[in-house]
C-alpha positions in Angstrom: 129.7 119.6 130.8 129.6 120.8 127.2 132.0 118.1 126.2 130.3 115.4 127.8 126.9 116.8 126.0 128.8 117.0 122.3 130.1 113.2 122.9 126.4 112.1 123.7 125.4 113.9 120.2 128.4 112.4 118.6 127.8 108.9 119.6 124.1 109.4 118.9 124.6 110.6 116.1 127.3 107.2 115.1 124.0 104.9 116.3 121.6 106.6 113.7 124.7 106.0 111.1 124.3 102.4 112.1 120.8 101.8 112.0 120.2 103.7 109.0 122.8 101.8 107.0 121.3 98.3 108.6 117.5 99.6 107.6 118.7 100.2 104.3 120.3 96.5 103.7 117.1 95.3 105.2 115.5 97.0 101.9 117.0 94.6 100.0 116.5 91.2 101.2 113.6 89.3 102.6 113.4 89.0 106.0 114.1 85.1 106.2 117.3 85.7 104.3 118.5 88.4 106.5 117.5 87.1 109.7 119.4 83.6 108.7 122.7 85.5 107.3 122.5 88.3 110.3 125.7 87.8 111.7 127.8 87.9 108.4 125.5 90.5 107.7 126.8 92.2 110.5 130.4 91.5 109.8 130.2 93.0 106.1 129.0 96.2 106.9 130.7 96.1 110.2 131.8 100.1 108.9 129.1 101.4 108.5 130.5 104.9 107.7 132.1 103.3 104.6 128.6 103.1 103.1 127.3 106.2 103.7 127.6 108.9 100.9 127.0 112.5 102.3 123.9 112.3 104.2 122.7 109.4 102.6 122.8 105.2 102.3 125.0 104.3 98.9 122.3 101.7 98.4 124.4 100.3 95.1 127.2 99.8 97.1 125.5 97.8 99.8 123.7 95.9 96.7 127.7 95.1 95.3 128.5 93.8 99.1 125.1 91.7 99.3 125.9 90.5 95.8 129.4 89.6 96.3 128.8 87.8 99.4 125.9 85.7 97.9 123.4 87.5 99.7 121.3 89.3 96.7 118.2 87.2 95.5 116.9 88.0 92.5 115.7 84.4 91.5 111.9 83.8 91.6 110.5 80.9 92.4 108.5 80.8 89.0 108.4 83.1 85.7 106.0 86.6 87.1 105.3 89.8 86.1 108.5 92.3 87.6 107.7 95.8 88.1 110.4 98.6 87.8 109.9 102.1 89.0 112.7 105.0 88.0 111.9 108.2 89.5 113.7 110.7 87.6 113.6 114.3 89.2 115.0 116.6 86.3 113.4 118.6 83.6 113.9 116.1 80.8 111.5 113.0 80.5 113.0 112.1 77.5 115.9 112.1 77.3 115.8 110.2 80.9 113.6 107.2 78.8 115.6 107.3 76.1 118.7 106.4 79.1 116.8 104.0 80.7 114.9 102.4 77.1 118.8 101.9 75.7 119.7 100.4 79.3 117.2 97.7 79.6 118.0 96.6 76.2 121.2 96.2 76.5 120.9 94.1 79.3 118.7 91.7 77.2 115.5 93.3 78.1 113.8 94.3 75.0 110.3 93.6 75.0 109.5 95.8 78.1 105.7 97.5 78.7 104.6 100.6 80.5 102.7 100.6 83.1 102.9 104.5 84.1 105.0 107.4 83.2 103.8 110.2 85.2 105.3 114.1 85.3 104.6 115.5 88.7 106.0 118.8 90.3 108.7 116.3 92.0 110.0 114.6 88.6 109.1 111.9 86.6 107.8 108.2 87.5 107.9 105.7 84.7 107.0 102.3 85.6 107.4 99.5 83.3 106.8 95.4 83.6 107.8 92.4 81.7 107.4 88.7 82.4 110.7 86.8 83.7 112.1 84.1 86.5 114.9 86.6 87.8 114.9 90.1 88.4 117.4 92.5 86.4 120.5 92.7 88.2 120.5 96.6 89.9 124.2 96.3 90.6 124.7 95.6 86.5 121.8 98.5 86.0 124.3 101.2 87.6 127.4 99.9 85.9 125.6 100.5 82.5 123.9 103.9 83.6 127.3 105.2 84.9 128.9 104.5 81.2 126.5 107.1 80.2 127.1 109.5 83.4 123.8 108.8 84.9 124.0 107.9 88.6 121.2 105.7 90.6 121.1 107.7 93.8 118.6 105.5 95.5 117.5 101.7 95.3 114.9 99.7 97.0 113.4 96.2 97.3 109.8 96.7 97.3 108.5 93.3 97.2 110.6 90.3 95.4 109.7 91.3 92.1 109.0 94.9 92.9 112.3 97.4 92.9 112.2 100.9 93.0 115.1 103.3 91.9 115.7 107.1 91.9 118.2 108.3 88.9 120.2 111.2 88.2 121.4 112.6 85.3 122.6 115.8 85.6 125.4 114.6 83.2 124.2 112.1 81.2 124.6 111.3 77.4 122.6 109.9 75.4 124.6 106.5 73.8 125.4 107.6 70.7 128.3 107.3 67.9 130.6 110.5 67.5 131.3 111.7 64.5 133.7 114.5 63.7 134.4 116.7 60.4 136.5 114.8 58.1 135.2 111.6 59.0 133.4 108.6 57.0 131.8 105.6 58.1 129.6 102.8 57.7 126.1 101.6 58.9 125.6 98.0 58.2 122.4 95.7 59.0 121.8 97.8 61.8 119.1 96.0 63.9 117.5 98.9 65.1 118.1 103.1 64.2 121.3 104.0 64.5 122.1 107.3 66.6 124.9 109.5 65.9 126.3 112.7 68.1 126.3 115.5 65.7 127.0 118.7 67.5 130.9 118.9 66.2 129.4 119.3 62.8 127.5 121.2 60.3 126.7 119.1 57.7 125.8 114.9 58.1 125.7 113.4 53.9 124.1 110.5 53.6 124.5 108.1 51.4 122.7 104.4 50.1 125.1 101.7 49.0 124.8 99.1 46.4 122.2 96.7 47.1 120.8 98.5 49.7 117.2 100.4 49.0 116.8 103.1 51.7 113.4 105.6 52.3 114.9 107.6 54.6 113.9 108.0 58.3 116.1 110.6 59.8 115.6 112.9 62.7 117.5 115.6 64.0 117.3 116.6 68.1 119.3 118.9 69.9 121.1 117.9 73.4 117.8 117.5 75.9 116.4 115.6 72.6 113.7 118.1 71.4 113.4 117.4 67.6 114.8 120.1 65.3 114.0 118.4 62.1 113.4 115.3 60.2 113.1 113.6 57.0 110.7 110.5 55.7 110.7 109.6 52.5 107.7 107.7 51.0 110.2 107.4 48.0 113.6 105.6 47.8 116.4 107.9 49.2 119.7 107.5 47.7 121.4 110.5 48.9 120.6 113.3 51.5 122.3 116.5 52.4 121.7 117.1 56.1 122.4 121.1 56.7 122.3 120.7 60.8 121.3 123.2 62.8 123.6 125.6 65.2 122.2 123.7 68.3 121.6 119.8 67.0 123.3 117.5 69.0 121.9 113.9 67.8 120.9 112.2 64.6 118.8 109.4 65.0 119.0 107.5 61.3 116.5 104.5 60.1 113.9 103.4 57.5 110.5 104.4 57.4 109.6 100.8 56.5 112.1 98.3 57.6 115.4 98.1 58.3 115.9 95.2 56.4 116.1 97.8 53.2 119.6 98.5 54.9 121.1 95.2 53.4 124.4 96.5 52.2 124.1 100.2 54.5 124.5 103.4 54.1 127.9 105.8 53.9 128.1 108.7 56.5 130.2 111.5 56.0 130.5 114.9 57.9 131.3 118.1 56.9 132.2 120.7 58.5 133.7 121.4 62.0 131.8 123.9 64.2 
């Protein structure tokens, strides 16, 4: 009798697997689409327990299948404003818009607005829009967040230019160029400031080159991206000394006017290995 009852459970238990994994697809497509596609629908997530991730629906693995298979419409009939939401439910707001800010643009989407950011005892909500015919591409979103250690844990299709996602980043890093004692580099043209991970070193020098004619814009933050210091100079800056701090871990370097002053660059070279 016991056995008969734990089989029931069990195979109750398989049937909620199912549905939940099925519910969750349904997230992500428009009814027409998944109603017309249902039985290759059914055949691709035919195991269902493959998509399942502890407790929960790996929604950007269903989104890869959906995607693969042709099934993933992010085409709008006409250009209209998109709406993403990223719920975020650490400590560090951001850091996490920082993630997410670098993200986007990499992905060609630079002129972004805010809508809301929001802290609330569960996390962080920042919502942002922009004007486009497609909508970003959430299986692409997570590749690029996962270069940086940051995991999307939860995706859904809210309306066809609606999507909501919930990220973690318990490991993340922010992208930023390592630079170790001992080392010198370059910073040409750069279109936008450049960031450099600092927390190997003591000491960052700085240095204009020829034909160049830097006021400098520099700004020191430790790992969860508080500022520790910064320097901007209503002068020309030919040469700084940064002395870093024990617990910097970034330097974000630009010019307080444009960056076009950065014709020929500046010269980077750190000193000192903590």
């Amino acid at each position: 009798m016991v056995k008969k009852g734990l089989l029931v459970w069990l195979l109750a238990l398989a049937a909620f697997g199912d549905n939940i994994v099925m519910d969750r697809v349904r997230t992500l497509m428009d009814e027409e689409t998944f109603a017309a596609h249902k039985k290759l629908i059914d055949l691709l997530f035919e195991d269902q327990n493959s998509y399942m991730r502890s407790s929960s629906v790996d929604m950007v693995k269903v989104a890869t299948t959906l995607e693969e298979n042709g099934l993933l419409n992010l085409a709008l009939p006409s250009a209209r404003q998109i709406e993403l939401i990223f719920e975020y439910g650490g400590e560090n707001p951001l850091f996490f818009m920082k993630l997410m800010t670098d993200t986007l643009r990499n992905m060609g989407l630079s002129f972004i607005l805010t809508k809301e950011a929001r802290l609330e005892k569960e996390g962080f909500v920042w919502r942002v829009t922009f004007e486009s015919k497609t909508v970003p591409d959430p299986v692409l979103l997570a590749k690029r967040l996962e270069k940086n250690r940051a995991v999307v844990t939860d995706l859904e299709r809210l309306d066809a230019a609606e999507w909501r996602y919930r990220i973690e980043m318990d490991g993340a890093v922010v992208d930023a160029k390592p630079i170790r004692a001992g080392e010198s580099l370059k910073i040409v043209r750069p279109i936008r400031p450049v960031w450099m991970e600092v927390g190997a070193i003591k000491r960052l020098i700085i240095r204009e080159l020829p034909g160049s004619h830097w006021y400098a814009d520099v700004v020191v933050y430790d790992k969860m991206l508080r500022i520790l210091s910064m320097k901007q100079n209503e002068t020309r800056t030919r040469y700084l000394n940064l002395r870093l701090p024990a617990d910097a871990a970034y330097v974000k370097i630009g010019d307080r006017f444009t960056l076009e002053n950065l014709r020929s660059g500046l010269k980077l070279t750190a000193k000192g290995e903590k």
